[in-house]
SEGUBA-42277 format. One record per residue (C-alpha): residue number from 1; residue in one letter; y, z, x. Coordinates in pm, whole numbers. Layout:
% residues N
n  res  c2  c3  c1
NUM  A  Y  Z  X
...
//
This chain:
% residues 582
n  res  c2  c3  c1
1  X  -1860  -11886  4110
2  X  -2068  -11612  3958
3  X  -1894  -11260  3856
4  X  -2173  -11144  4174
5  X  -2046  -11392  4356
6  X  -1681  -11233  4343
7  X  -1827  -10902  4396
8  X  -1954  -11039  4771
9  X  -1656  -11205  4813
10  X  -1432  -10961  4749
11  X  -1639  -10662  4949
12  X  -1705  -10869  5240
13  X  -1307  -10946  5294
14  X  -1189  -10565  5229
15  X  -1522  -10456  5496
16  X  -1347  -10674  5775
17  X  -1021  -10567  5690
18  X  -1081  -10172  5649
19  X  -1285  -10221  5965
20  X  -1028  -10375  6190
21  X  -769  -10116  6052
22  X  -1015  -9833  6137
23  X  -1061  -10027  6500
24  X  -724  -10095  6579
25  X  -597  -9731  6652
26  X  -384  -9816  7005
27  X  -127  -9716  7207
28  X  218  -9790  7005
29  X  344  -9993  7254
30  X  352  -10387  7433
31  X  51  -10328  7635
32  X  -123  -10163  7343
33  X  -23  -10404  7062
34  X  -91  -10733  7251
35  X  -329  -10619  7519
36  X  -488  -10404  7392
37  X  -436  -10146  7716
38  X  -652  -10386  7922
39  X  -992  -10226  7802
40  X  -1219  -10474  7653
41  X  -1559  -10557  7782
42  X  -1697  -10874  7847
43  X  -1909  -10907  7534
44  X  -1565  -10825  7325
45  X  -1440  -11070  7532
46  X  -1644  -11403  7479
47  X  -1663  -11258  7115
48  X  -1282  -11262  7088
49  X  -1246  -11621  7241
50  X  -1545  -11757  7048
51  X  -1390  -11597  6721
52  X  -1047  -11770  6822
53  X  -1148  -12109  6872
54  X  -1456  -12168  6632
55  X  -1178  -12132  6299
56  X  -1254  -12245  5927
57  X  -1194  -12628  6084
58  X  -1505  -12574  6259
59  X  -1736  -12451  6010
60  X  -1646  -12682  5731
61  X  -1536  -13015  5879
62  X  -1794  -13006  6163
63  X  -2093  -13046  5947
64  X  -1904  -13326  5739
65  X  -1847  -13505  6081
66  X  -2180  -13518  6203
67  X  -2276  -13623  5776
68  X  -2050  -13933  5801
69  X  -2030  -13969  6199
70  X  -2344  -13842  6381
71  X  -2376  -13565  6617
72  X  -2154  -13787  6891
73  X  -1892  -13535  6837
74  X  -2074  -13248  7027
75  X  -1944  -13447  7340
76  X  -1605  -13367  7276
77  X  -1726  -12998  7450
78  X  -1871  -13155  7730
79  X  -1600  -13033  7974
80  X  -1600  -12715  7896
81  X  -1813  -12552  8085
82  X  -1676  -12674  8422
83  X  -1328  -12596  8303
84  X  -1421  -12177  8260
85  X  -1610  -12265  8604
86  X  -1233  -12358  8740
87  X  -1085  -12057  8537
88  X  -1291  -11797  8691
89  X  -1154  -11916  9043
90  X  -791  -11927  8966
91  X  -607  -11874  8695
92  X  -814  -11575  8598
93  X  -731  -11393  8903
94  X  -400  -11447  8920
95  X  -302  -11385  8574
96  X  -487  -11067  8652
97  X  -327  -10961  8969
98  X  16  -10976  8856
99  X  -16  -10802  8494
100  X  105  -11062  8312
101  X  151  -11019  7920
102  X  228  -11480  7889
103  X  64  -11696  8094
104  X  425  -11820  8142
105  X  539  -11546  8304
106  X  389  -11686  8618
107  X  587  -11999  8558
108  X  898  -11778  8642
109  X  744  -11632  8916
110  X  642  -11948  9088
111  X  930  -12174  8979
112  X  1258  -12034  8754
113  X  1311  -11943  8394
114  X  1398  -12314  8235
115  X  1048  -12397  8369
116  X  900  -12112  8214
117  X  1108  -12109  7838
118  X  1049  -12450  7822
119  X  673  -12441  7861
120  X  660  -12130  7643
121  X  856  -12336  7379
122  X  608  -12616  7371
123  X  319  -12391  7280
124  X  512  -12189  7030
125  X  547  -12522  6892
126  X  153  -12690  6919
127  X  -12  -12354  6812
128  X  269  -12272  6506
129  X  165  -12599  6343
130  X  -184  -12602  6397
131  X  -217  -12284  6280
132  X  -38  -12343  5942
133  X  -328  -12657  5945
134  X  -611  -12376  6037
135  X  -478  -12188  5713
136  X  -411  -12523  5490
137  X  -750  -12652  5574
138  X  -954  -12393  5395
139  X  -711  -12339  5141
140  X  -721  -12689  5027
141  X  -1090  -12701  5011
142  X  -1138  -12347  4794
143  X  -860  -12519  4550
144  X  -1007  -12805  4520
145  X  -1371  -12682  4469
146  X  -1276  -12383  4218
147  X  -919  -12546  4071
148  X  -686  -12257  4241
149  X  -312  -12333  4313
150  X  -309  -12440  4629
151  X  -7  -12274  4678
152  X  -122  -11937  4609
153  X  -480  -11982  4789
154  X  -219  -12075  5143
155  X  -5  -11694  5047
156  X  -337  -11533  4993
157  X  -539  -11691  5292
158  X  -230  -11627  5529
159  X  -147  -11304  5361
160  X  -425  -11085  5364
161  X  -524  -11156  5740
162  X  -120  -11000  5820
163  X  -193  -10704  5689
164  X  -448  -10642  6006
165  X  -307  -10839  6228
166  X  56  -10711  6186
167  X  -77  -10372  6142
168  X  -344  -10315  6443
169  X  -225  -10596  6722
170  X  -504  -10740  6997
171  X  -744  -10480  6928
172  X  -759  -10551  6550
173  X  -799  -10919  6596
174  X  -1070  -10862  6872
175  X  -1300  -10593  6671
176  X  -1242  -10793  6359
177  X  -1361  -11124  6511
178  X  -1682  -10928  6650
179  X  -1789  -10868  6278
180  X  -1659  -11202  6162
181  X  -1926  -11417  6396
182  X  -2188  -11197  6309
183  X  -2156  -11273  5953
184  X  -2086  -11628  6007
185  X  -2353  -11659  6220
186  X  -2581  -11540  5956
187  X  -2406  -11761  5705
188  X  -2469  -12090  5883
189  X  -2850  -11983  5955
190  X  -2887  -11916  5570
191  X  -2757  -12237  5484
192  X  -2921  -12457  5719
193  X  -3246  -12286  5599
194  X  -3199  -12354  5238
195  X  -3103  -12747  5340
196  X  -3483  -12739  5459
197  X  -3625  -12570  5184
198  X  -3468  -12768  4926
199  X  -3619  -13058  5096
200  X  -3924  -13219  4845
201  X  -4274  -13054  4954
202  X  -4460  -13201  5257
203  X  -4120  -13299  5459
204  X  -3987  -13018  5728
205  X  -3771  -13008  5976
206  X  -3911  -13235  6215
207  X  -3966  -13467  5924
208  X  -3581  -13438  5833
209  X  -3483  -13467  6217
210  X  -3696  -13843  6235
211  X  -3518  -13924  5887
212  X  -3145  -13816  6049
213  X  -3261  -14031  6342
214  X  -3369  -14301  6179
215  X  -3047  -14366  5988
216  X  -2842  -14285  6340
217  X  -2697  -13930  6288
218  X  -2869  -13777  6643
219  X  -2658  -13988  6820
220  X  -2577  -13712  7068
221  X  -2502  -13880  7381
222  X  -2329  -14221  7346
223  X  -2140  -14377  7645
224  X  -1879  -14569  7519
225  X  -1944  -14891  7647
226  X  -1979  -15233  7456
227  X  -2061  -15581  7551
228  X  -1684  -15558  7601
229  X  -1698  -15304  7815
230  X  -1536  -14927  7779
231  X  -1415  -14860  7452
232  X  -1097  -14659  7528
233  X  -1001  -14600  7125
234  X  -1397  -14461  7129
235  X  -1309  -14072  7036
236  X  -1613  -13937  7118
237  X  -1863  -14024  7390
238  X  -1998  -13928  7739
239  X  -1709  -14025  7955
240  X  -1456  -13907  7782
241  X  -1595  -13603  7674
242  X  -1626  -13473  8023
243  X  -1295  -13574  8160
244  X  -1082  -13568  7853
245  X  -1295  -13235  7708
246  X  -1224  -13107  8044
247  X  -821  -13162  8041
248  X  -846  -13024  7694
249  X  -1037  -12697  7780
250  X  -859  -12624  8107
251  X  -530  -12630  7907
252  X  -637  -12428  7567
253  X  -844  -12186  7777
254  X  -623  -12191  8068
255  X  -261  -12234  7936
256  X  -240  -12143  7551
257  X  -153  -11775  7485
258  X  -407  -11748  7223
259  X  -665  -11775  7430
260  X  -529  -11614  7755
261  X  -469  -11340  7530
262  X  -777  -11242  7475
263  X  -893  -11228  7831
264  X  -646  -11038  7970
265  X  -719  -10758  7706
266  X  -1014  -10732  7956
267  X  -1078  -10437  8178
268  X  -1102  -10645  8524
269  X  -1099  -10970  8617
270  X  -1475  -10947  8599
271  X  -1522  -10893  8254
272  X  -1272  -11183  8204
273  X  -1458  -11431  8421
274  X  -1780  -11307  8227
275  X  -1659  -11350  7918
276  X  -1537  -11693  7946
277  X  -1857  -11799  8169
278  X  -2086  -11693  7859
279  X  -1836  -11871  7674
280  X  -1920  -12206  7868
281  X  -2264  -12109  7818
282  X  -2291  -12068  7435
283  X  -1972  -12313  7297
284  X  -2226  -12647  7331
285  X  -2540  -12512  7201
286  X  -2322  -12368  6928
287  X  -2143  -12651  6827
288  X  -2446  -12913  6844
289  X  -2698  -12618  6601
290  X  -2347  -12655  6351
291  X  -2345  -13060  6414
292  X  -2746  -13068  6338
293  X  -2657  -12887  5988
294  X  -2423  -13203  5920
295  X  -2681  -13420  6033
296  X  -2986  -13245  5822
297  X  -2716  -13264  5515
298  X  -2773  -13560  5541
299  X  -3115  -13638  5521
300  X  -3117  -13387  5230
301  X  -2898  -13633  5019
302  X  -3154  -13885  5120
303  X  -3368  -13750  4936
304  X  -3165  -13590  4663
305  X  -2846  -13790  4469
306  X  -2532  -13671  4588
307  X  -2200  -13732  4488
308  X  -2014  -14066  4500
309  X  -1725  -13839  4631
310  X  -1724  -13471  4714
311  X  -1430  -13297  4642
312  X  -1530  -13182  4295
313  X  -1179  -13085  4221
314  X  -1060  -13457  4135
315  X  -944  -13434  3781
316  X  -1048  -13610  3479
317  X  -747  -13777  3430
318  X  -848  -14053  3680
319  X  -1078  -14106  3385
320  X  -775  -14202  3184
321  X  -632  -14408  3347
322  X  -700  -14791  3384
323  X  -933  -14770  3625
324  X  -1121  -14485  3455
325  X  -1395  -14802  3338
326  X  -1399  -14920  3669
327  X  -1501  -14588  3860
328  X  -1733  -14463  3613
329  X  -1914  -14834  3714
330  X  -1904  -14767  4054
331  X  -2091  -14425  4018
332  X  -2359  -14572  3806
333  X  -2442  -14831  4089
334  X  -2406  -14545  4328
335  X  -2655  -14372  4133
336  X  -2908  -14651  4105
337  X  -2830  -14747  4437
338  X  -2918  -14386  4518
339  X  -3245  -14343  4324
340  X  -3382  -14699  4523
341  X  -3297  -14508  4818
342  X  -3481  -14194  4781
343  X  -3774  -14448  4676
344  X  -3708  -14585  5076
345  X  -3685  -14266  5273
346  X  -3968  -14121  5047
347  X  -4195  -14408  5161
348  X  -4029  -14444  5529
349  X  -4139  -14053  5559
350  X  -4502  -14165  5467
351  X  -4484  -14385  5702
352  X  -4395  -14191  6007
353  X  -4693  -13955  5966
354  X  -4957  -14198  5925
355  X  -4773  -14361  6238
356  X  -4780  -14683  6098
357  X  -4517  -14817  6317
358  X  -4500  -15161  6117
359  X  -4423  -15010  5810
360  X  -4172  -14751  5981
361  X  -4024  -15009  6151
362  X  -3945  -15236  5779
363  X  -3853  -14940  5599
364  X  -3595  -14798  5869
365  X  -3408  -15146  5860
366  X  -3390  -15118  5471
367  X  -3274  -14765  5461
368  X  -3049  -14817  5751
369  X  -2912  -15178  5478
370  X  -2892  -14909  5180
371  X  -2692  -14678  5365
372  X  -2453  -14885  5438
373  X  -2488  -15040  5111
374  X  -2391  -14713  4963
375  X  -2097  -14587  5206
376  X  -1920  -14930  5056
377  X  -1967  -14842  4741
378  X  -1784  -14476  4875
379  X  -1509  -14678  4994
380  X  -1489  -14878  4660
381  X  -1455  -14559  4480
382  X  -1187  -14421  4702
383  X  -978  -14723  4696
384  X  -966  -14727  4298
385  X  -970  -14339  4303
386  X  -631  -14378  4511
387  X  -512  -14636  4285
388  X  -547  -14395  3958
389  X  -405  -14091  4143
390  X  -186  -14165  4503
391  X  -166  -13763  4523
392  X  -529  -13753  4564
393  X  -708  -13704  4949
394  X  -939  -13978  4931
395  X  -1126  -13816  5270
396  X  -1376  -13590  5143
397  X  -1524  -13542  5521
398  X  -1426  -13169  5509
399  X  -1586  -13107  5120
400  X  -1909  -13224  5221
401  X  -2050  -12875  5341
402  X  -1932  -12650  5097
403  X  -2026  -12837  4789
404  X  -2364  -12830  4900
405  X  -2289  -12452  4884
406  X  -2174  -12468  4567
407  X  -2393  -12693  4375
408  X  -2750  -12557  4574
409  X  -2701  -12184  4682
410  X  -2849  -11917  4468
411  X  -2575  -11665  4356
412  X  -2409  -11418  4573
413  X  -2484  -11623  4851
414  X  -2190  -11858  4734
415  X  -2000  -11575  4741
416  X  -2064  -11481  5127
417  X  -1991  -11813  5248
418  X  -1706  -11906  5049
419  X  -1601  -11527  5262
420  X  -1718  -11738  5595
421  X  -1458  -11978  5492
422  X  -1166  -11657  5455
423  X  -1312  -11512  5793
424  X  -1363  -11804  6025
425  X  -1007  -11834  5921
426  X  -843  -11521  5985
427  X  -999  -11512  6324
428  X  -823  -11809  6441
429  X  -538  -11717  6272
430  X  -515  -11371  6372
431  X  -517  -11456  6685
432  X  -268  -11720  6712
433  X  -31  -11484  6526
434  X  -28  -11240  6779
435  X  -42  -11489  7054
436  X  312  -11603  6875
437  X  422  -11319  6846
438  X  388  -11188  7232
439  X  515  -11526  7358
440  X  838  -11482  7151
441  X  891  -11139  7207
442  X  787  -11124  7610
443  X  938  -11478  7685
444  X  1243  -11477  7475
445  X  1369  -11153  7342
446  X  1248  -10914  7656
447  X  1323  -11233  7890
448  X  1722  -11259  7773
449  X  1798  -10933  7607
450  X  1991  -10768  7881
451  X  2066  -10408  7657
452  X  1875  -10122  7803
453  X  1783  -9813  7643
454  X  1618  -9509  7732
455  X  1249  -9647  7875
456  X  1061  -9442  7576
457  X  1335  -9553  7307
458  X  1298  -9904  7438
459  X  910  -9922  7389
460  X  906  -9840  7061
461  X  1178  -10081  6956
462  X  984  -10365  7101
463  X  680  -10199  6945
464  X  798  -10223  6615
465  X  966  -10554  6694
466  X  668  -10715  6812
467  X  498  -10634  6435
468  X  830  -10785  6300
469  X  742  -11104  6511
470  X  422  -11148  6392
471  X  497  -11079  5997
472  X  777  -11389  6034
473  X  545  -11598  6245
474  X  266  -11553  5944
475  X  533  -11622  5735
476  X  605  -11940  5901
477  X  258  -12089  5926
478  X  187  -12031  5567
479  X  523  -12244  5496
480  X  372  -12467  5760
481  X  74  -12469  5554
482  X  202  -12610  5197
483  X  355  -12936  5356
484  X  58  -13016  5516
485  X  -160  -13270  5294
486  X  -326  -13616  5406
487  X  -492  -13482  5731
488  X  -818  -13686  5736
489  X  -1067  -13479  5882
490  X  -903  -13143  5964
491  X  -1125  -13110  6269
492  X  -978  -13438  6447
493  X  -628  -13309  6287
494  X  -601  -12996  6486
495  X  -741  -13109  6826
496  X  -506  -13420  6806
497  X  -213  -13186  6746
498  X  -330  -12991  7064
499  X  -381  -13283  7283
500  X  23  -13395  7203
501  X  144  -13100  7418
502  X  -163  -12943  7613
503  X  -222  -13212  7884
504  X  186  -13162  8036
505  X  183  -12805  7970
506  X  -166  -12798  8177
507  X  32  -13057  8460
508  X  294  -12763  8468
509  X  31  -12554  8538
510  X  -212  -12731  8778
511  X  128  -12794  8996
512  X  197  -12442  9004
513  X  -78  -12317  9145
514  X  -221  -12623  9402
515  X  99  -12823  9532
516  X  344  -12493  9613
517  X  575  -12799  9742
518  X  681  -12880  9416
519  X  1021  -12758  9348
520  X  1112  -12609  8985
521  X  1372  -12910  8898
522  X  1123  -13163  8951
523  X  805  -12977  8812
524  X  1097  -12935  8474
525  X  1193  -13303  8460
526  X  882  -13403  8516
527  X  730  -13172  8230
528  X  1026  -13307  8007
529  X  980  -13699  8059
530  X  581  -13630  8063
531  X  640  -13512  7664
532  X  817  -13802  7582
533  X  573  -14072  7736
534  X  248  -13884  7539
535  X  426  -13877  7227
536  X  513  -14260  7256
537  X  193  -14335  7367
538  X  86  -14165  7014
539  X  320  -14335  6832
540  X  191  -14687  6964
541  X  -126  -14591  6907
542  X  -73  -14486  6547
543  X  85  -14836  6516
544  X  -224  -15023  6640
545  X  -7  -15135  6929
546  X  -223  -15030  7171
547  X  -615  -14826  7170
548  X  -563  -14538  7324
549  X  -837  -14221  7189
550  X  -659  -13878  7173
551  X  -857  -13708  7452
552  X  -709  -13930  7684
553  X  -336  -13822  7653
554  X  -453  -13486  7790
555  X  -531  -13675  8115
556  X  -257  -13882  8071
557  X  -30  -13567  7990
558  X  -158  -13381  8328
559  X  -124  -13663  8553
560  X  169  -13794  8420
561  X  363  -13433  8486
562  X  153  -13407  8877
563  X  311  -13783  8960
564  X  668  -13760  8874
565  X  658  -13389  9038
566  X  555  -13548  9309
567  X  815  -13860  9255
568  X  1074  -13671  9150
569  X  982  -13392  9489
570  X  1008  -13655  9722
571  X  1358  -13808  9595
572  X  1508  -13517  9651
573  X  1345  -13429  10014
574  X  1412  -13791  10125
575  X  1812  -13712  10025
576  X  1810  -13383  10174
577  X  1658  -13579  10498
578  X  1932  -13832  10455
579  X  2187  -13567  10434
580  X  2070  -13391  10748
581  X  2090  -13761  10982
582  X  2450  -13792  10853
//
């Protein structure tokens, strides 16, 4: 990067954190620090949840998923929207109505406090690692691209976002986020605009949509069905974007702290229900206008040569090696491979607006043969490119983005979204710290600390305790972060983490608050022997025993937890019954 480039970088990063210091002025104590007094309006709100779940993952590997995989992905989100409809009408108002600080504290309420740990436990446990993946993910790219240590770019990219978060609490994650989208926002439009200008003269954006259609990258709705029938290994498509998206958001939304966090900073239930409503609203839209700047990368390296591989950072000493000859081979077929391309999509272009439906038809079958022509040749280059260097991440789904950043942005504006990267980041992060650090310190040290002190005296020792929490839970992620390494495309990385414990901690849930017949025991056992069976079914699945897509095991995770409740329910009535006859 340029020394201007810094300059943005660095100002933009000390703005948001001077801001959300200057913001962040509360109450010094629990409700204050993680709730931020229950004062936030609704726009804060969606702002805040937005800001928590759209993290670095989403902004680089999204638009490297819909490069290499089409826009199918934007199904994934399908569910969404009904599952904030099914919020708003009860867990909202509950959560609400009994002043929570967890959503696990109504798992003591409604069943006992092994039910309640133990479902507390398992998110401390999804959202710890995923969040030393949300601060690994960006860290790995930047180090790559510009040659940092990775090592330091994970203590810097986890650092700096403590200092607010430790420091200021809810209402320094939620003002900070509210700056960080707005800059993002702008970000994204900037670079999506540049992707069309770029573009030679006489093709636009319709122009760039027909060649991104032609070569199958607006494949927006698919429905997972073959000649073979249902595809159940199929990640993303129709079906299981509704039911499985649906599992997914009802439990993250629903059930993780780090989202009910940020709706119960709210005022009223109202401005909670609003804000995650709007949130239903805008998510989709959202997601597909960052999917469609994948997709129109993609006809922009049509058009232009691109890189055999995109992570930059590779070193030259692959060159050294003995298969240094071979790869430099490769990328000179990749590059005339690449120019007879351009020659096809130049001319298929031509075609399509003299509407010469022949000729458009010939030249879409021979750009849709070079394509795939040219993503073997890719996978040629990786496998050799492993074989000189095993340490290397032959994936290069999540550099795709940013090194069209780097190689095609005019200065300074490098500089703002390599900040993106650092902000999208920290408000994921942020979040999830203090999430952490309110589940361990209402649901473990408040839950079994029986000392008692003066009411005032007490406050401020959990006050203080709480920033304590959230320093060594930073601490932890960012340890979390430099073992993490070989994650494919982060975006699939973190939601597959999710779905391993969000589907039974969502069963716990749903059988809390619609079958009040469920005992705790068997709601416990049945949350217990639910874990195991989604974390074998992973296993097999990672073993090609069985076909089993990860969206699925949140359905499988829900309904496995409702049945043996139910199971495990009815033993015990039919032996009370038995004991009652004798």
């Amino acid at each position: 990067m340029t020394q201007f480039d810094w300059i943005v970088l660095v100002l933009t990063l000390a703005g948001i954190i001077i801001y959300g210091l200057y913001k962040s002025r509360t109450t010094k104590n629990l409700e204050g620090y993680f709730l931020s007094n229950r004062s936030m309006p609704w726009y804060l709100i969606l702002l805040s949840i937005m800001g928590t779940q759209a993290s670095a993952v989403t902004f680089l590997s999204a638009p490297g998923q819909a490069f290499t995989d089409g826009m199918r992905f934007v199904q994934y989100y399908f569910g969404l929207p009904i599952a904030m409809v099914l919020l708003c009408i009860t867990f909202v108002p509950i959560f609400n109505k009994l002043k929570v600080f967890t959503a696990y504290e109504f798992l003591e309420t409604r069943f006992d406090v092994k039910t309640r740990t133990f479902t507390s436990a398992l998110f401390l446990l999804s959202r710890g690692l995923s969040t030393g993946i949300s601060i690994y993910a960006p860290s790995i790219i930047l180090s790559a691209l510009f040659g940092w240590d990775i090592y330091w770019t994970n203590i810097v990219m986890g650092g700096l976002l403590i200092i607010y978060t430790v420091t200021g609490g809810a209402k320094a994650v939620a003002y900070t986020q509210q700056l960080q989208l707005i800059i993002i926002f702008a970000g994204m439009f900037i670079a999506g605009y540049f992707i069309v200008h770029k573009l030679p003269d006489g093709i636009g954006f319709v122009d760039a949509l027909k060649v991104s259609g032609a070569s199958g990258k607006l494949n927006v709705i698919t429905t997972g069905f073959t000649e073979n029938g249902f595809e159940w290994k199929d990640r993303y498509n129709l079906i299981s974007g509704i039911i499985g998206g649906f599992f997914l958001a009802l439990s993250y939304f629903g059930t993780d702290q780090s989202q009910v966090g940020r709706y119960l900073t709210a005022k009223d239930t109202t401005e909670s229900r609003l804000g995650l409503l709007m949130n239903g609203l805008i998510k989709v839209p959202m997601q597909f206008l960052i999917l469609l700047i994948g997709a129109l990368l993609f006809t922009f390296y049509q058009f232009k040569s691109g890189p055999v591989f995109f992570n930059s950072g590779v070193s030259e000493k692959v060159y050294q090696t003995a298969y240094g000859d071979t790869l430099r081979k490769i990328e000179r077929d990749f590059d005339l491979a690449s120019q007879h391309q351009q020659k096809l999509v130049t001319a298929y272009a031509a075609a399509e607006k003299s509407n010469n439906e022949t000729q458009t038809g010939l030249y879409r079958d021979s750009l849709a043969y070079f394509n795939n022509h040219l993503n073997i040749i890719r996978t040629d280059y990786k496998t050799y490119l492993s074989k000189a260097d095993s340490t290397i991440d032959t994936n290069d789904t999540n550099y795709i983005f940013l090194r069209f950043v780097i190689d095609n942005l005019p200065k300074g504006l490098v500089g703002l979204l390599v900040a993106i990267i650092f902000l999208a980041a920290w408000g994921s992060i942020a979040a999830a710290l203090n999430a952490l650090a309110s589940c361990t310190m209402i649901d473990f040290y408040c839950r079994f600390n029986s000392h008692r002190k003066d009411i005032i005296e007490n406050e401020r020792r959990q006050y203080h305790l709480s920033r304590w929490f959230t320093l060594g839970w930073g601490v932890f992620c960012i340890v979390v972060a430099q073992f993490s390494n070989r994650m494919g495309s982060l975006i699939e990385a973190v939601n597959v983490l999710g779905s391993l414990f969000y589907g039974v901690i969502l069963g716990i849930f749903l059988v809390a608050f619609y079958m009040k017949r469920i005992g705790a025991n068997a709601v416990f056992w049945a949350a217990v022997l639910g874990e195991i069976l989604i974390i074998a079914l992973f296993i097999l699945d990672k073993k090609g025993i069985i076909g089993f897509g990860f969206l699925w095991l949140n359905v499988v995770g829900a309904l496995a937890v409702i049945i043996l409740s139910l199971l495990f329910q009815g033993r015990k009535s039919a032996q009370v019954s038995l004991v009652n006859t004798r």
